[in-house]
N, C-alpha and C positions, 0 to 999 in steps of 0.2 A: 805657526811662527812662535819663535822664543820670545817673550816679553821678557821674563827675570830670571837670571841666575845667580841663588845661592851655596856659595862653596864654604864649607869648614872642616877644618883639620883633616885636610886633603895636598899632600906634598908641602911648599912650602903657604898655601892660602894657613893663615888661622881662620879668619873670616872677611869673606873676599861676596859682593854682593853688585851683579853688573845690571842696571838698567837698559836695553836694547829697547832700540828704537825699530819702526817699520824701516824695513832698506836693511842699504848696507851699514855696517860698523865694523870699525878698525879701533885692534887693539895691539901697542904698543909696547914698547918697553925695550931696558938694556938687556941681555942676554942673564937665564937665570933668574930672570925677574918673575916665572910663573905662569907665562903665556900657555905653554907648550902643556902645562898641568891644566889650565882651562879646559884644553882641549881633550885633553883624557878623562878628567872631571865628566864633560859631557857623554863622553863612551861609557862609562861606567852606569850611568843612567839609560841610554840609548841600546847597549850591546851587551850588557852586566859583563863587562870584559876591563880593565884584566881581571885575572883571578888573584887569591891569597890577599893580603892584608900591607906587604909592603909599601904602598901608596900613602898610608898612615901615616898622619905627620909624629913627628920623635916626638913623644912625652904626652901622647897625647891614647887615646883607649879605642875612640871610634870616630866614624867622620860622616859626613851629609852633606849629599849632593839633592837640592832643592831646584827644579825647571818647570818655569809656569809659562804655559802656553795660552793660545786664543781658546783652546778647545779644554784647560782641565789643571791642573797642578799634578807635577809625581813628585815624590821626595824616596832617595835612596839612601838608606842606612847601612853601614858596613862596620865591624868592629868585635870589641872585645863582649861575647853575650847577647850578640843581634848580628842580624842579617836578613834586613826585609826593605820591601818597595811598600810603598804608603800610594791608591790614589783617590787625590781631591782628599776627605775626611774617614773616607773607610776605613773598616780595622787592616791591619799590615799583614800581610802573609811572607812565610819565605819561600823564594825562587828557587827555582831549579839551575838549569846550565844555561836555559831560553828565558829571552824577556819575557815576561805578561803578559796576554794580549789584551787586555786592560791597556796598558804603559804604551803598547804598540798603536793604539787603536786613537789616544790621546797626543802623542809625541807625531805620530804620521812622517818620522824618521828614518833611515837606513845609511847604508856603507854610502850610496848614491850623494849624500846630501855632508857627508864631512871625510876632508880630507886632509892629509897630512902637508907641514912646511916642503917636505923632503919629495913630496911624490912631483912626478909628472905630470905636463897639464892633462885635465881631465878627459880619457880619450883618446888621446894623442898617441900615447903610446902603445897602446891593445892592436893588437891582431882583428881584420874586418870581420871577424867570426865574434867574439868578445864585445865589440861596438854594436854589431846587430845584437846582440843577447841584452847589451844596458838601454839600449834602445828600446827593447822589446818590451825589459822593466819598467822604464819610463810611461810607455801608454798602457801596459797592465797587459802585451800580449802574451809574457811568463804565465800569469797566469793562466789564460787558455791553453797554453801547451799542456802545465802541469793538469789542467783540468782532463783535458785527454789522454793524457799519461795514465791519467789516474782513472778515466773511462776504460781505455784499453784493459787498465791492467784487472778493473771489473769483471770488465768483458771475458777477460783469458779464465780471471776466478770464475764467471759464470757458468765458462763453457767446460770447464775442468767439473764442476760440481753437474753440470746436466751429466756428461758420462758418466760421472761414479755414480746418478741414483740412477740412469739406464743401467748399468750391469745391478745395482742392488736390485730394480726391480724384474730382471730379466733372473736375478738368480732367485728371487721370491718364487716367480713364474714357477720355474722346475721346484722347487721345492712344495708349491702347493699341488703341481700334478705329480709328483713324488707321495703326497699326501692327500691322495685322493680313495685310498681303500680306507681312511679313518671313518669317512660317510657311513659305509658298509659298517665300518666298526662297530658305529656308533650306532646304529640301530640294531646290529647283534645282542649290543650291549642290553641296548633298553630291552631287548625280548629276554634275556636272561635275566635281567633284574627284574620283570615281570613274571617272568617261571620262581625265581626267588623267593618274592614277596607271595604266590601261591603256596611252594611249597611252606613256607613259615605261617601262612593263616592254614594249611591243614595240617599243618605238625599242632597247632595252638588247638585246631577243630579235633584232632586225638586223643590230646591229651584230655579235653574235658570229655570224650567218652570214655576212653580208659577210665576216668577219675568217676564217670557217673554208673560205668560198669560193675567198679570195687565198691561203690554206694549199694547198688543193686546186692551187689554178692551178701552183704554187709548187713543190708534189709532181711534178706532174705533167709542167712543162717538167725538172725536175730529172732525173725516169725517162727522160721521153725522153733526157736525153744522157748518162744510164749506158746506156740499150740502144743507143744508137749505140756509144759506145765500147766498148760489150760484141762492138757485131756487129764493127764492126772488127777487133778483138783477135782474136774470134773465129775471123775470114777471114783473120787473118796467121796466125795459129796452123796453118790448117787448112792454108795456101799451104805455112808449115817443115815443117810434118807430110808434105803430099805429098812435099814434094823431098826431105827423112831418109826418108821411106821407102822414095823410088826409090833412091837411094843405096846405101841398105841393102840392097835386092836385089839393086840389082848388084854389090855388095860377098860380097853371100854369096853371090852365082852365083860368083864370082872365086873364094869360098874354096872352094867346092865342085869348082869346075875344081882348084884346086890340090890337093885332096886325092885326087879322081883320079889329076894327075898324081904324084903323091908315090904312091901306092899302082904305080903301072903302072913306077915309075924303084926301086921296093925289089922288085919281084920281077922286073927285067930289068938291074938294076944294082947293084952291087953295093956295099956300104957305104963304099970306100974313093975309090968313084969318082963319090960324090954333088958335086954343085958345092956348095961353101960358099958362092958369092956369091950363088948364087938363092939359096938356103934364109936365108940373112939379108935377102935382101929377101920372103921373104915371112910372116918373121915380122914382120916391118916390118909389112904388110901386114894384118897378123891383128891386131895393136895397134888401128892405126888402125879397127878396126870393131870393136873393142871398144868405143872411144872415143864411135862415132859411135852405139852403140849405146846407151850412156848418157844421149848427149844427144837420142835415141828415146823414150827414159823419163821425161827430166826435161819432151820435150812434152807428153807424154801425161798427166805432172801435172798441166801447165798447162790442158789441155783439159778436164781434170776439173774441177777451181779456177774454170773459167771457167760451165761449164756447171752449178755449184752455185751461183755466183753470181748467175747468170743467174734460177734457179729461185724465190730468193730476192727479187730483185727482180720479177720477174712475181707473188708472194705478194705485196708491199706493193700493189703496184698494181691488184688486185684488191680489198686491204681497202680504199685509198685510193677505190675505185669503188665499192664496198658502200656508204662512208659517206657519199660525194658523191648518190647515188641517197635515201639515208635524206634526208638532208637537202634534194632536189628534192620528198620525197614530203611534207612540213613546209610547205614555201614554194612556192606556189602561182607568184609572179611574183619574178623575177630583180631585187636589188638595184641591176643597173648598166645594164645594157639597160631595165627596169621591161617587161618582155615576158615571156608565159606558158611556163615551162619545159616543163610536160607537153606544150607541142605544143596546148592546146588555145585557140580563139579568143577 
């Protein structure tokens, strides 16, 4: 129920403020006096109807239509840089073409409840099809129509959306037995990237025998030309060694004579009558195989030096043929020739 209405600068109101009472009330006046603005006053609030801004009183920018009810206060603003419903104290928003349901829910208004000086009595003149329909609005039985309207029209959605995912899933169906050798596929697959990943671990298992064979090769010409230059050394060594040792013997036959003759010239001559110039040449003599006697020694290091060396190298080349043999016993056919190592056909 309306308690208060106030109108400003709304057709001819400037400011027009009516106190309603419970019941009825009756409003007056000479024709032009503004009645008939009241009552559009109140649509404009209740129906946001009319539209456009003519309703504006002359000289004036904007207008407000204030309706306080049992249930809430709404105030409408229309004008020059506004156009919003206000309710109770919230902030304002602007409307669309439909009232608020906010406004609607506080007003508890419709076409039902205001009507024009001009119309017909209420009902009277409608068709029994039209009277059953305000009727029907009156106890809220629109509502269950529209509610069913709007079940049915679910219902028609629902049944429309079950067929389209029947045929989606009816067309999945064939498409997954359409795609049914991918199975197959896909374990060809996996056995090929399992032959794959073999072949790539014995391409990588070749390459380091290839790489440990050109080692081998590598080793092998290498020993060959330490044992060459072994046996050479070897054969020079053994050549100084003969010729120091023939030396040496007849150096030491020589001293051996001279100690003869020294021994045979002190018991037949006598200490005064020794020659000093032999006995200095054959200490002379004695030096010199001491000398050479040295360098007797320093060969025979070397023959030593040479024949440890030697020893050592014949151990590589042994282990270097151990690992050559291990790795023939591996590898069936030869990386560079592609011919069977064992010897067999």
């Amino acid at each position: 129920m309306i308690k208060r209405l106030a109108i400003q600068n709304f057709q001819s109101h400037v400011k027009t403020v009516l106190n309603l009472h419970p019941g009825i009330n009756i409003i007056s006046g000479a024709s032009d006096s503004g009645k008939s603005a009241i009552r559009r006053a109140i649509e404009l609030v209740v129906y946001n109807r009319p539209v456009g801004t003519a309703y504006i009183r002359t000289g004036a920018e904007q207008c407000k239509v204030q309706m306080i009810t049992t249930t809430g206060t709404v105030l409408r603003e229309k004008g020059k840089g506004i156009n919003s419903y206000r309710v109770n104290k919230d902030s304002p928003w602007k409307p669309g073409t439909d009232v608020p349901l906010e406004v609607k829910e506080i007003l508890h208004l419709d076409e039902t409840n205001i009507q024009d000086q001009k119309d017909l009595y209420f009902l009277l003149n409608l068709s029994p099809g039209k009277v059953a329909k305000k009727l029907n609005e009156v106890v809220g039985l629109d509502e269950m129509d529209r509610a069913l309207k709007d079940i049915n029209t679910r219902a028609r959605k629902v049944k429309s959306e079950q067929v389209f995912v029947k045929e989606e899933m009816d067309g999945a169906e064939v498409a997954i037995k359409e795609l049914r050798w991918t199975v197959q596929a896909d374990i060809k697959l996996n056995a090929i990237q399992a032959l794959i990943d073999e072949h790539t671990a014995l391409s990588e298992r070749m390459d380091y025998i290839q790489q440990a064979v050109i080692n081998v090769q590598y080793q092998e010409n290498k020993l060959k030309d330490y044992k060459l230059f072994s046996e050479e050394a070897l054969t020079k060594l053994e050549g100084m060694f003969s010729v120091r040792r023939s030396e040496a013997l007849n150096r030491l036959q020589v001293i051996n004579q001279l100690k003869f003759i020294a021994k045979i010239e002190a018991d037949v001559v006598k200490p005064k009558d020794i020659n000093l110039v032999k006995m200095l040449s054959l200490i002379t003599k004695h030096d010199d195989l001491e000398m050479h006697q040295e360098d007797l020694l320093v060969a025979s290091d070397l023959i030593m030096l040479s024949e440890t060396a030697l020893a050592e190298i014949a151990e590589e080349v042994q282990e270097l043929e151990e690992e050559l043999e291990a790795i023939k016993a591996e590898v069936d056919i030869c990386p560079f020739c592609e011919q069977s190592i064992n010897g067999e056909e």
